[in-house]
Structures are given as C-alpha cells and as structure tokens.
Backbone and ligand atoms as CSV (ligand in chain L), in Angstrom:
chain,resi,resn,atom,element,x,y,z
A,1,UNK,N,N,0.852,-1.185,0.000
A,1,UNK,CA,C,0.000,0.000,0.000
A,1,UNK,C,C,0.887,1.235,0.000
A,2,UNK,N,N,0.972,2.232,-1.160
A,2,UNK,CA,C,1.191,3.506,-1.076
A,2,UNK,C,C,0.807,4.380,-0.650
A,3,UNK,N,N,-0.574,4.592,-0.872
A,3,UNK,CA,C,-1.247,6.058,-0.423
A,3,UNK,C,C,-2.666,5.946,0.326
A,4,UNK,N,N,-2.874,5.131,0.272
A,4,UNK,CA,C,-4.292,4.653,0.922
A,4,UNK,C,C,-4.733,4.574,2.740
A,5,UNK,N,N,-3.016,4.828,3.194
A,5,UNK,CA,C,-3.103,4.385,4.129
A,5,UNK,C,C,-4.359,5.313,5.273
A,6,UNK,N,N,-3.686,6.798,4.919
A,6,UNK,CA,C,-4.188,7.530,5.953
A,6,UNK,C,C,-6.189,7.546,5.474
A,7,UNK,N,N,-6.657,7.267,4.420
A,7,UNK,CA,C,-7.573,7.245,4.009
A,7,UNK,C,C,-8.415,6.084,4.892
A,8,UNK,N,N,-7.502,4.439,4.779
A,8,UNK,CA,C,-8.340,3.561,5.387
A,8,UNK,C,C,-8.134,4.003,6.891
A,9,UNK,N,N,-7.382,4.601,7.438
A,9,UNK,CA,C,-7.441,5.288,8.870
A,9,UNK,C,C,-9.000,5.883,9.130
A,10,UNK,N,N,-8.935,6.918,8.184
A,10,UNK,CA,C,-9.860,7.322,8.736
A,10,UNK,C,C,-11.486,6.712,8.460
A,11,UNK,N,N,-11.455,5.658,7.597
A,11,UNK,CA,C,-12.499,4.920,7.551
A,11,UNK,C,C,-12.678,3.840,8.297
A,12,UNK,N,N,-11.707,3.215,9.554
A,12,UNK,CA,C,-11.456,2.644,10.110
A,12,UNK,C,C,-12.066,3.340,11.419
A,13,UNK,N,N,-11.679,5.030,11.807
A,13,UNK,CA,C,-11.816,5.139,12.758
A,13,UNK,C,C,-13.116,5.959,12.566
A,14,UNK,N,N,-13.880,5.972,11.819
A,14,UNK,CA,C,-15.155,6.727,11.240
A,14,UNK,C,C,-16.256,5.435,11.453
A,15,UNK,N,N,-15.620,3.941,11.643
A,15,UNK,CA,C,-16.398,2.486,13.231
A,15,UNK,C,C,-16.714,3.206,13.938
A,16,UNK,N,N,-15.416,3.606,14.420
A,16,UNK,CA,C,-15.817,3.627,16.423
A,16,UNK,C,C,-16.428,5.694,16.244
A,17,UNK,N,N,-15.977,6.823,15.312
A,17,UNK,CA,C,-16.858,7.661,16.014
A,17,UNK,C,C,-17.106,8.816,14.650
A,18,UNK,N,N,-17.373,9.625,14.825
A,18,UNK,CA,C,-17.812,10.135,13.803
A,18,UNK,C,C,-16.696,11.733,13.859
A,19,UNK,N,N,-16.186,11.754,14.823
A,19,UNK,CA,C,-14.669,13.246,14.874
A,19,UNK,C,C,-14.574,13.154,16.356
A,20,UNK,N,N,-13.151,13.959,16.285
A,20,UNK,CA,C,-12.825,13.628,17.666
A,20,UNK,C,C,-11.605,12.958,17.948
A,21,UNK,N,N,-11.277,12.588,19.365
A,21,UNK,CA,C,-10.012,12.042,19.560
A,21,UNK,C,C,-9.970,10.443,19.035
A,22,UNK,N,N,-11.280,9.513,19.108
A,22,UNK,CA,C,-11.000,8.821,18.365
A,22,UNK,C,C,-10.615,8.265,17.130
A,23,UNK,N,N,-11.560,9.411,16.543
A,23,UNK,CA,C,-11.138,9.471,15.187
A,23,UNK,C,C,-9.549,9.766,14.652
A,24,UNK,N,N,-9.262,10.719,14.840
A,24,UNK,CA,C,-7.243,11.443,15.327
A,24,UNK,C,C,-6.551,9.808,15.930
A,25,UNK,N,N,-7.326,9.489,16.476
A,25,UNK,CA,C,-6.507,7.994,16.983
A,25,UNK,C,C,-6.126,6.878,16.091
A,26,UNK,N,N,-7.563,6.642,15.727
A,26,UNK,CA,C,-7.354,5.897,14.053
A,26,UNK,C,C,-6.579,6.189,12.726
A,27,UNK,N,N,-6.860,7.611,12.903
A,27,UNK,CA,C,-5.359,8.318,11.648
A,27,UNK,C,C,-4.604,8.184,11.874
A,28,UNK,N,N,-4.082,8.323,12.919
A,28,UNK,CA,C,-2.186,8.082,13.665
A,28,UNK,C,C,-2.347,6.703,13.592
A,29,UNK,N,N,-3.091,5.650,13.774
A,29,UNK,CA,C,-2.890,4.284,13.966
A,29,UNK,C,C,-2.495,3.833,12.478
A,30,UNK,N,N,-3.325,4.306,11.303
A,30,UNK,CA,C,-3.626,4.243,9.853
A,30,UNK,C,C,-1.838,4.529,9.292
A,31,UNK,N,N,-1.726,5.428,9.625
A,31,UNK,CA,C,-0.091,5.677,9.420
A,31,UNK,C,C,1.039,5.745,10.193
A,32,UNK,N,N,0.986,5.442,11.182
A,32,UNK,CA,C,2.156,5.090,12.576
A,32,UNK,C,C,3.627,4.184,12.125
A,33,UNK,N,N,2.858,3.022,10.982
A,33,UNK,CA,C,3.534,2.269,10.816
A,33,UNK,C,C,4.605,3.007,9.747
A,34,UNK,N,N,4.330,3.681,9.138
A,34,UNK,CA,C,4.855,3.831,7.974
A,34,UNK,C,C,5.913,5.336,8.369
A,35,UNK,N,N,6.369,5.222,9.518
A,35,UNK,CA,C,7.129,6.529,9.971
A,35,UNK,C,C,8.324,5.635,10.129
A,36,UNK,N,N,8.327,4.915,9.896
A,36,UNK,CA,C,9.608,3.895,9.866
A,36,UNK,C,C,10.508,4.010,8.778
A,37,UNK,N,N,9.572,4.500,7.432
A,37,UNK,CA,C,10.393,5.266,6.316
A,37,UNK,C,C,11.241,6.409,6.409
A,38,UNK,N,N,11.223,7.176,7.483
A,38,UNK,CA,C,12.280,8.054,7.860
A,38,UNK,C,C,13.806,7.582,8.436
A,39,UNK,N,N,13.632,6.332,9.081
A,39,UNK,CA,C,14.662,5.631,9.638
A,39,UNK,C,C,15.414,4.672,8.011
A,40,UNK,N,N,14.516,4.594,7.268
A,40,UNK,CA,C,14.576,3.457,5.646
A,40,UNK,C,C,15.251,4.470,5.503
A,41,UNK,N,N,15.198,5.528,5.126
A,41,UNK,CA,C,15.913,6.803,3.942
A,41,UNK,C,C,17.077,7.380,4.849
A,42,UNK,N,N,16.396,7.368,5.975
A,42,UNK,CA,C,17.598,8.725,6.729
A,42,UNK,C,C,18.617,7.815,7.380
A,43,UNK,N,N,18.573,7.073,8.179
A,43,UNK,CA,C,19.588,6.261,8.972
A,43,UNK,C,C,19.976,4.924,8.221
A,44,UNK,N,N,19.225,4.225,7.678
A,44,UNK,CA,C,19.481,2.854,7.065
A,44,UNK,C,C,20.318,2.741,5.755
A,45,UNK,N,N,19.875,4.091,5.050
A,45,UNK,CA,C,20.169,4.141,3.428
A,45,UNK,C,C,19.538,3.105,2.993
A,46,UNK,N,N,17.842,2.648,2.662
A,46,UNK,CA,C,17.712,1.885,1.967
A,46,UNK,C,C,18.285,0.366,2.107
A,47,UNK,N,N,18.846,-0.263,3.225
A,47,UNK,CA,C,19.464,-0.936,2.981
A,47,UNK,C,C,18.740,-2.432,3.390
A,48,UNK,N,N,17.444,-2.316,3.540
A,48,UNK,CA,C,16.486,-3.425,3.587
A,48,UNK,C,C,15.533,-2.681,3.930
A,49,UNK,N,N,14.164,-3.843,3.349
A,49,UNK,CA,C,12.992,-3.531,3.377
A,49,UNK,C,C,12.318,-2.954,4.971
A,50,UNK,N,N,11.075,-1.782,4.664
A,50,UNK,CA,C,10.918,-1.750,5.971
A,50,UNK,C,C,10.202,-1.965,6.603
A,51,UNK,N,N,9.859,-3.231,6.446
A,51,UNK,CA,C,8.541,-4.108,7.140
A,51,UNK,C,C,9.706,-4.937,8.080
A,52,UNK,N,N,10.525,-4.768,7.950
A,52,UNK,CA,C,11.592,-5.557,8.793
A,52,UNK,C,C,11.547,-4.631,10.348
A,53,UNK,N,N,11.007,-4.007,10.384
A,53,UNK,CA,C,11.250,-2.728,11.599
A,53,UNK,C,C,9.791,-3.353,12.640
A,54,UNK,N,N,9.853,-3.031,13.578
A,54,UNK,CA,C,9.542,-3.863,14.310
A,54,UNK,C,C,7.584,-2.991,14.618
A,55,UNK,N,N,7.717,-1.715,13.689
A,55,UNK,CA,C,6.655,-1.418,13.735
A,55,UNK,C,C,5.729,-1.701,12.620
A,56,UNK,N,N,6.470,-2.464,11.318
A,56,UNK,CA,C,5.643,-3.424,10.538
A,56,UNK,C,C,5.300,-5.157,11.253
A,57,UNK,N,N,5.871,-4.972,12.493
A,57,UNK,CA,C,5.916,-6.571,13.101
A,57,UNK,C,C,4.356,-6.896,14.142
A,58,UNK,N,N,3.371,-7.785,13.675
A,58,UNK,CA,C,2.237,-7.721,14.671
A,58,UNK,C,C,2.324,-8.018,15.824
A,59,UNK,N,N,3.536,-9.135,15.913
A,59,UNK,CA,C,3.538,-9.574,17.637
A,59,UNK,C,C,3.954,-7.747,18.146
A,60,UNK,N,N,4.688,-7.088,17.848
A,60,UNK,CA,C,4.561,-5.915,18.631
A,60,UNK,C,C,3.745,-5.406,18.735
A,61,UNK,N,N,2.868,-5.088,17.982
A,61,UNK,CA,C,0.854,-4.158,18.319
A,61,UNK,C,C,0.106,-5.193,19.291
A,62,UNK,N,N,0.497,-6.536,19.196
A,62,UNK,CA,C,0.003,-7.511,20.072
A,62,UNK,C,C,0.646,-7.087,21.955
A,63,UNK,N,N,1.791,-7.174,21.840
A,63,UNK,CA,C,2.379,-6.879,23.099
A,63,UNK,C,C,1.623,-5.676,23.286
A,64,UNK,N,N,2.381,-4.942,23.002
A,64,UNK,CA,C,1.675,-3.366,23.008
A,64,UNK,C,C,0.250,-3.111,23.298
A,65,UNK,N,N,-0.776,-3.586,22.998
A,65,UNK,CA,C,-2.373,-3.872,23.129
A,65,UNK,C,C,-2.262,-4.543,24.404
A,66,UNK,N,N,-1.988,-5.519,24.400
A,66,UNK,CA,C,-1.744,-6.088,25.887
A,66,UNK,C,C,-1.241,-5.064,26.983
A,67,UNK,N,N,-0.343,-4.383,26.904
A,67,UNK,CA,C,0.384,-3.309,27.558
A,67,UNK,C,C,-0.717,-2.191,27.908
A,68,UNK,N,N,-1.075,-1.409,26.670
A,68,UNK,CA,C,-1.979,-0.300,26.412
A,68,UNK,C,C,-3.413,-0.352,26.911
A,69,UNK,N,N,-4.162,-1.726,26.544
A,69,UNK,CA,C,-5.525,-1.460,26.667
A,69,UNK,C,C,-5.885,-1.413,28.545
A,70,UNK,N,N,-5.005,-2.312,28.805
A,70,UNK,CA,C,-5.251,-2.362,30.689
A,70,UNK,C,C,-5.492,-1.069,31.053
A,71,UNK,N,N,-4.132,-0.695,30.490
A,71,UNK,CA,C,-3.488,0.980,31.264
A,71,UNK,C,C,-5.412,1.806,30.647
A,72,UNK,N,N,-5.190,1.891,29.646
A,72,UNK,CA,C,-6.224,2.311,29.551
A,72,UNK,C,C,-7.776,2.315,29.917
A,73,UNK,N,N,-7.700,1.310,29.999
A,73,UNK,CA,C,-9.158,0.815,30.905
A,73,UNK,C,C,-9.210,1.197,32.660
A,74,UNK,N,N,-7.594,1.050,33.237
A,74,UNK,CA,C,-7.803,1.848,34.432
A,74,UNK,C,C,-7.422,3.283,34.541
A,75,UNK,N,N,-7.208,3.864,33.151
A,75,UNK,CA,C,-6.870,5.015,33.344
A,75,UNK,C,C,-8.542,6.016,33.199
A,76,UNK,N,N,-9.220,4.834,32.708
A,76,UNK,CA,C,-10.830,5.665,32.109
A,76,UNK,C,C,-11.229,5.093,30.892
A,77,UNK,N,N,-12.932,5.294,31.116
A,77,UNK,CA,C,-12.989,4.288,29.669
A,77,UNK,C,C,-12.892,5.443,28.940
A,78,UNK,N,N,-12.909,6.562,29.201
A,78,UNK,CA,C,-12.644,7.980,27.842
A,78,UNK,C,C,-11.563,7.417,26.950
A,79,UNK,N,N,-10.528,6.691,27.089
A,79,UNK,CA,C,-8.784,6.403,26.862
A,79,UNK,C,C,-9.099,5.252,25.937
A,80,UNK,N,N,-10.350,4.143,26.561
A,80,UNK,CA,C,-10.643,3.032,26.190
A,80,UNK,C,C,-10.978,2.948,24.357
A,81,UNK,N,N,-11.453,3.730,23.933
A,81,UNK,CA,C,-12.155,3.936,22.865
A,81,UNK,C,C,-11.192,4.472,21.474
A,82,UNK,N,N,-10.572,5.476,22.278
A,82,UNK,CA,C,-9.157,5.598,21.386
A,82,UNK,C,C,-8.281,4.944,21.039
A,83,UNK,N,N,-8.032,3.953,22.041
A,83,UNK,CA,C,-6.984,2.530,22.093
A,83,UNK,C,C,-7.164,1.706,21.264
A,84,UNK,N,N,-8.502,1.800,21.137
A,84,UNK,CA,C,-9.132,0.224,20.396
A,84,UNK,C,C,-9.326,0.933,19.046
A,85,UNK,N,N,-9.417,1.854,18.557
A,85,UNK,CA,C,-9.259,2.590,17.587
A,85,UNK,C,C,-7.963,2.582,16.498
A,86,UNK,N,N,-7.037,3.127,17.362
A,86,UNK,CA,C,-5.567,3.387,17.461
A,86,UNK,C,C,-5.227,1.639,16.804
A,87,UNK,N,N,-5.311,0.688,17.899
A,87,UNK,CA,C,-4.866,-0.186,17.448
A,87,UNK,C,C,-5.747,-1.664,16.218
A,88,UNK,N,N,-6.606,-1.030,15.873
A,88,UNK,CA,C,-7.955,-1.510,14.872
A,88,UNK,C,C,-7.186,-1.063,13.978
A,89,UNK,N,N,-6.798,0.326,13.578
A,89,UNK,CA,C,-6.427,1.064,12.392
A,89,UNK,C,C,-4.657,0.693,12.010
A,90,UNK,N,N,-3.861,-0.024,13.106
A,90,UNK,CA,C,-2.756,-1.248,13.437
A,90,UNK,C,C,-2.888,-1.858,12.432
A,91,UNK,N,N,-4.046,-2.448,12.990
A,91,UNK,CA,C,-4.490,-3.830,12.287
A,91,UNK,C,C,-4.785,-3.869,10.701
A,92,UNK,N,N,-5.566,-2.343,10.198
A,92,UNK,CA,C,-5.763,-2.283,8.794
A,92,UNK,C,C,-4.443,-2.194,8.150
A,93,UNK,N,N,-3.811,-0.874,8.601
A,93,UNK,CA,C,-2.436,-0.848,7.874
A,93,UNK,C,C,-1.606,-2.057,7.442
A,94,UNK,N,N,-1.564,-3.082,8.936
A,94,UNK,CA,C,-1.118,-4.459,8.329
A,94,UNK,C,C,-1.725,-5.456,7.361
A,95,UNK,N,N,-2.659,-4.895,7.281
A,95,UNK,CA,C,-3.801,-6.239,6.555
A,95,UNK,C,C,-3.557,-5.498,5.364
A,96,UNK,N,N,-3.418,-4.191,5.037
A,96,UNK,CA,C,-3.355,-3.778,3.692
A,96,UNK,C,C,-1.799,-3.471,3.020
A,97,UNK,N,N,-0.763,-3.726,4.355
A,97,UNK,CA,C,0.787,-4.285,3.605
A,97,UNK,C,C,0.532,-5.634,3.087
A,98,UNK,N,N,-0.234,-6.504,3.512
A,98,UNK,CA,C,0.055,-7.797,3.148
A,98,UNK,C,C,-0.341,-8.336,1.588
A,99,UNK,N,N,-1.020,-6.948,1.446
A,99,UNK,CA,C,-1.831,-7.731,-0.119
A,99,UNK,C,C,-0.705,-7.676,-0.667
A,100,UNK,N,N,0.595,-6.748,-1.185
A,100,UNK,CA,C,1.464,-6.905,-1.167
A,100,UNK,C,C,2.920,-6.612,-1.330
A,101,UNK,N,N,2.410,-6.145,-0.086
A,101,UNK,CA,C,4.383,-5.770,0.639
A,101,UNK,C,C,4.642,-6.756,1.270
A,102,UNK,N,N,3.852,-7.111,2.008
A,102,UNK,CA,C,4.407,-8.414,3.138
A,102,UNK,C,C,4.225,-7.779,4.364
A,103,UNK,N,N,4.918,-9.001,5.170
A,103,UNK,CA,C,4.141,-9.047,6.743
A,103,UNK,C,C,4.179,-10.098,7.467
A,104,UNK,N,N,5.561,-10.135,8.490
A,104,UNK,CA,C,6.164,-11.068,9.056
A,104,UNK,C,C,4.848,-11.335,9.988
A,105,UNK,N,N,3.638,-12.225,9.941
A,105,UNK,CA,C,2.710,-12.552,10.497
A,105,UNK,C,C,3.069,-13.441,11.911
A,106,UNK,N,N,4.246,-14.318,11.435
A,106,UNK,CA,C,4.187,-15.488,12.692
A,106,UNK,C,C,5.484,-15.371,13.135
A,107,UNK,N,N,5.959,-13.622,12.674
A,107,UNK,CA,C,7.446,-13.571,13.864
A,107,UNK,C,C,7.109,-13.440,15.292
A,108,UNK,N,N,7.847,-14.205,16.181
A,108,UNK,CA,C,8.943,-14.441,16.351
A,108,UNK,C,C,9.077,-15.839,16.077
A,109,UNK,N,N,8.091,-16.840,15.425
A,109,UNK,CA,C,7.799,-17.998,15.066
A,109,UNK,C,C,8.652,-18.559,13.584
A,110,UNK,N,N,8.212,-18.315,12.830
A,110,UNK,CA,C,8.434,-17.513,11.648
A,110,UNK,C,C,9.166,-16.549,11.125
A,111,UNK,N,N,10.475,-16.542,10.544
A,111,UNK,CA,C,11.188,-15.243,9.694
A,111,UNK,C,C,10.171,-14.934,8.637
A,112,UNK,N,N,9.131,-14.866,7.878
A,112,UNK,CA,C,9.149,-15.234,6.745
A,112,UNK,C,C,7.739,-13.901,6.253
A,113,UNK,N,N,7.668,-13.094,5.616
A,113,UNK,CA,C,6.759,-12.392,4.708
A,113,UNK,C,C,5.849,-13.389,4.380
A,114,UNK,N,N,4.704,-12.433,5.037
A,114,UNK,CA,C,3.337,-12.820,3.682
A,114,UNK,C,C,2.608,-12.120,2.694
A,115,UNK,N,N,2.508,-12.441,1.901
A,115,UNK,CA,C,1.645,-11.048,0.804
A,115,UNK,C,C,0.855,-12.145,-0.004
A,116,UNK,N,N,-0.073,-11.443,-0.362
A,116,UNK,CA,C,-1.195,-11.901,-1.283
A,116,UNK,C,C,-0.939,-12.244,-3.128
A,117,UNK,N,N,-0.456,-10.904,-3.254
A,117,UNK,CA,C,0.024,-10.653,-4.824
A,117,UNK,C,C,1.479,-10.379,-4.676
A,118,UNK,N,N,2.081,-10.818,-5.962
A,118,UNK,CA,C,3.205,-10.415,-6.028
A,118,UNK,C,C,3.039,-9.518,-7.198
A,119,UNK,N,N,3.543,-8.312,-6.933
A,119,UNK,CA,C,3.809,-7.098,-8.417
A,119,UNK,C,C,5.559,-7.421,-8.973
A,120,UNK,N,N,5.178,-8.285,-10.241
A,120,UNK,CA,C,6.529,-7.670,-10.942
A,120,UNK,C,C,7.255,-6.800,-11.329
A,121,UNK,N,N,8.355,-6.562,-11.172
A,121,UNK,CA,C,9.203,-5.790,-11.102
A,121,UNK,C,C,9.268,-6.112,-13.159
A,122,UNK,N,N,8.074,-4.625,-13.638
A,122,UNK,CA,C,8.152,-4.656,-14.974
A,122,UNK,C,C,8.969,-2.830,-15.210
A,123,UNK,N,N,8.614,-2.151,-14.662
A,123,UNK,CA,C,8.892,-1.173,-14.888
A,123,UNK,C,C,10.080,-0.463,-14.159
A,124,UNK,N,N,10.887,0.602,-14.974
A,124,UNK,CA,C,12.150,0.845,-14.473
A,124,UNK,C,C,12.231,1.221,-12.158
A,125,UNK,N,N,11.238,1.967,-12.706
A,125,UNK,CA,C,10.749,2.459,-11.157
A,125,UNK,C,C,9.428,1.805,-9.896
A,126,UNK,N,N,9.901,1.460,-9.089
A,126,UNK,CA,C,9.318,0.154,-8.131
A,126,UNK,C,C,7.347,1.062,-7.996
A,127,UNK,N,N,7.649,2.428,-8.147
A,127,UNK,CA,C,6.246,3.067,-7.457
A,127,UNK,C,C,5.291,2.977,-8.916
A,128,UNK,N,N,5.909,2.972,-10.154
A,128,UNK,CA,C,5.421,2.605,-11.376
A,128,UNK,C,C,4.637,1.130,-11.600
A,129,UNK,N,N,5.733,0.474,-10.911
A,129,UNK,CA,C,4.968,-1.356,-10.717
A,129,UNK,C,C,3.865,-1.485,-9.944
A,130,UNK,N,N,3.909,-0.902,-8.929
A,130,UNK,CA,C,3.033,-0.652,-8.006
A,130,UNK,C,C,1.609,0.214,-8.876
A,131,UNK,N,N,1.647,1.491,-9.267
A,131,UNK,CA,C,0.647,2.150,-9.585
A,131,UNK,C,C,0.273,1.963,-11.165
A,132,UNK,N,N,0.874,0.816,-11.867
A,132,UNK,CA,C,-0.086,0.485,-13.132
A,132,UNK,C,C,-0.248,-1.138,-12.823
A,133,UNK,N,N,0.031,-1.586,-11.444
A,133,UNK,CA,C,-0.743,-2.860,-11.265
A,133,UNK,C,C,-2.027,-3.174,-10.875
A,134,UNK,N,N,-3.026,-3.893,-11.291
A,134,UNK,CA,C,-4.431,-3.685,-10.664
A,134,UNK,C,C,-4.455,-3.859,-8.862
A,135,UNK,N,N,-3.560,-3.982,-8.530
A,135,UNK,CA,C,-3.517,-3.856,-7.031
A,135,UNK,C,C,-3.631,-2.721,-6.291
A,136,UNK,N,N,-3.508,-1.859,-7.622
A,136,UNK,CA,C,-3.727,-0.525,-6.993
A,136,UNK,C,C,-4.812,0.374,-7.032
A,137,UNK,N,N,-5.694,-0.291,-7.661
A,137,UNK,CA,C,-7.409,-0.075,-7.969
A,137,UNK,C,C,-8.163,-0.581,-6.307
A,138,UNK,N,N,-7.198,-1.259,-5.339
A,138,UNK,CA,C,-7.874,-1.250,-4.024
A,138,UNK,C,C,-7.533,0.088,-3.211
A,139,UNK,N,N,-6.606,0.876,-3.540
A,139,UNK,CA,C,-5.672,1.780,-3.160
A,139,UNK,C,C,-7.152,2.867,-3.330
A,140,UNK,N,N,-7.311,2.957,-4.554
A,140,UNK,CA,C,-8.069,4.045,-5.200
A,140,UNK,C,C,-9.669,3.820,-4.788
A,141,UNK,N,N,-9.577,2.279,-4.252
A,141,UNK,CA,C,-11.493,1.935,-3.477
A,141,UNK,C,C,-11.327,2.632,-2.286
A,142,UNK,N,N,-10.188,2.568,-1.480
A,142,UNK,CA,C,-9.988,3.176,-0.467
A,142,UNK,C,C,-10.332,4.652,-0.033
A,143,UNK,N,N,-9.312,5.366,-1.714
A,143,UNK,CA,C,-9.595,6.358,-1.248
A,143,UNK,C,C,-11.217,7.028,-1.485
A,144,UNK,N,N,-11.722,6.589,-2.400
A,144,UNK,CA,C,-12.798,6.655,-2.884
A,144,UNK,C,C,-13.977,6.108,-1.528
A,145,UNK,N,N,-14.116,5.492,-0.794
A,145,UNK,CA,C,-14.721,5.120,0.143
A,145,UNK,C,C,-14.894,6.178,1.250
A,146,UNK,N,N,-13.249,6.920,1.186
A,146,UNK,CA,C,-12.964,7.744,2.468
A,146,UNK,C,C,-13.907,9.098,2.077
A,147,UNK,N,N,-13.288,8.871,0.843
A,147,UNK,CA,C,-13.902,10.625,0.425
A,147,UNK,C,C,-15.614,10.893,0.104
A,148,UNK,N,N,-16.041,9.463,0.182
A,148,UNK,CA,C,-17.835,9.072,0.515
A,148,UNK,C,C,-18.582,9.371,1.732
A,149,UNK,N,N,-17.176,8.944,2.505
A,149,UNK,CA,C,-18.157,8.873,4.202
A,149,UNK,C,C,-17.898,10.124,4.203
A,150,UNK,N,N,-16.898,11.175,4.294
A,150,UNK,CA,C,-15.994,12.384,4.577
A,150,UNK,C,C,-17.151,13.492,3.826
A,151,UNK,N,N,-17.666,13.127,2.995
A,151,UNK,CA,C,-18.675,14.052,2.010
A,151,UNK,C,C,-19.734,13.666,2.435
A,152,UNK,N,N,-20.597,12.354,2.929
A,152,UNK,CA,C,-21.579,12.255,3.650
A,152,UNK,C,C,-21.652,12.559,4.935
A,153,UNK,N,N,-20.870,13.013,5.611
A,153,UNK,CA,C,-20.688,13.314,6.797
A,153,UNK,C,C,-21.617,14.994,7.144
A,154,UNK,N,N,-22.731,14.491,7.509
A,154,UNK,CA,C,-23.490,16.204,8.073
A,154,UNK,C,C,-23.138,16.383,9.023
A,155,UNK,N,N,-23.371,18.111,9.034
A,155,UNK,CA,C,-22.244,19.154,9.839
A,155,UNK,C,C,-23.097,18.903,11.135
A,156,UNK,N,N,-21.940,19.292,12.147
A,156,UNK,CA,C,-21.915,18.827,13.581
A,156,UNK,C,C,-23.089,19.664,14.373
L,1,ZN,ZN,ZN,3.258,0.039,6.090
C-alpha cells in the first residue's frame, strides 16, 4: 500500500466515532507504521525492506495492546475507545501491507513475509509497478470510500 493508508485510517476510525479524539486515533494508527520510512531513507540508506522494523511486526501491536488497553481501561474508559481505535487502524495498515508488501505474520515464530500478490518488477521504477498494477485499484477503493463517508458526513 502507497497512499491509501491515511484514508483507510480514517475509515477505520469513522467504526468507532464520527470526529474527535478517536477518530485522530485511528489516523495516527492508519499511518504510525509507515514513519519507519524516515529511519529506511535517513539512517538505514535503503538498505532493507521496511517491514523488517519492528513497527511493521504484529507480535509488537500484540504486546503493546496487551500493555496499552489495561493501562487504559484503568486510566478511564474515555482512553478506552481511542486505544481500540488506534490499534484496529494497526491492524488495517497491516492487513493492507500484506496484499502486497508483506508481513512477518508469525514472527517471532516464523522469519518469513506474507503477501497476497506479487507485483513484478516490470517497470524501471518500483512506485510505477506498483501504480499500473491492478492492485492498486484497491488503493483508489480506499480512497474513494474515504472521500464518501468524509462528504456524507453532516455538519456537527
Ligand atoms: Zn506500512
């Protein structure tokens, strides 16, 4: 997934509320993962994929949920709603690397990527393979979905 992400965020978190901190919760959850590309470009140089980072990894949103939702539940259920938000919109981002970027599903079990489709490497540039493959017509349901609810949405 290229661009879709912050879109299925907010259709993710447009479940649990209609604006608000939950909603803001689900956007940051929708793209959280993908801030790992600053560490890919700036510190790594490119020098492996970055689903390898431990914030493309589910057993960590798993720990973490385990960690988070308690705290949250005794911190107030106000906290409760954002959490489950936050980490729902986790869950999309990963489900929508996997169609196919991949997605170490059964690490620490498992080394191993999963993805759905594989895009050949036809064109000189990797974001070209990506955006004239029909894999990217889910990209564009996405955004098209977001910008449905976002336009059906009557004023507050
Ligand atoms: Zn990602």
């Amino acid at each position: 997934m290229i661009t879709a992400h912050l879109p299925a965020g907010y259709v993710t978190g447009r479940a649990f509320a209609r604006s608000g901190p939950v909603l803001w919760a689900a956007m940051l959850g929708g793209v959280l993962p993908d801030l790992d590309l600053i560490w890919f470009y700036l510190i790594d140089g490119r020098a492996f994929h970055h689903h390898h980072y431990w914030v493309h990894i589910p057993a960590f949103w798993v720990a973490s949920a385990f960690i988070v939702l308690p705290l949250a539940t005794w911190r107030g259920t106000q906290w409760v709603r954002p959490a489950l938000a936050f980490f729902a919109a986790i869950l999309v981002h990963l489900l929508l690397d996997t169609v196919a970027g991949g997605i170490k599903w059964l690490w620490p079990v498992r080394d191993r990527f999963f993805h759905l489709v594989t895009v050949p490497a036809a064109h000189a540039h990797w974001i070209l393979n990506f955006i004239l493959h029909p894999v990217f017509l889910a990209e564009l349901a996405i955004w098209a979905a977001a910008l449905l609810i976002l336009l059906r949405r009557s004023p507050a």
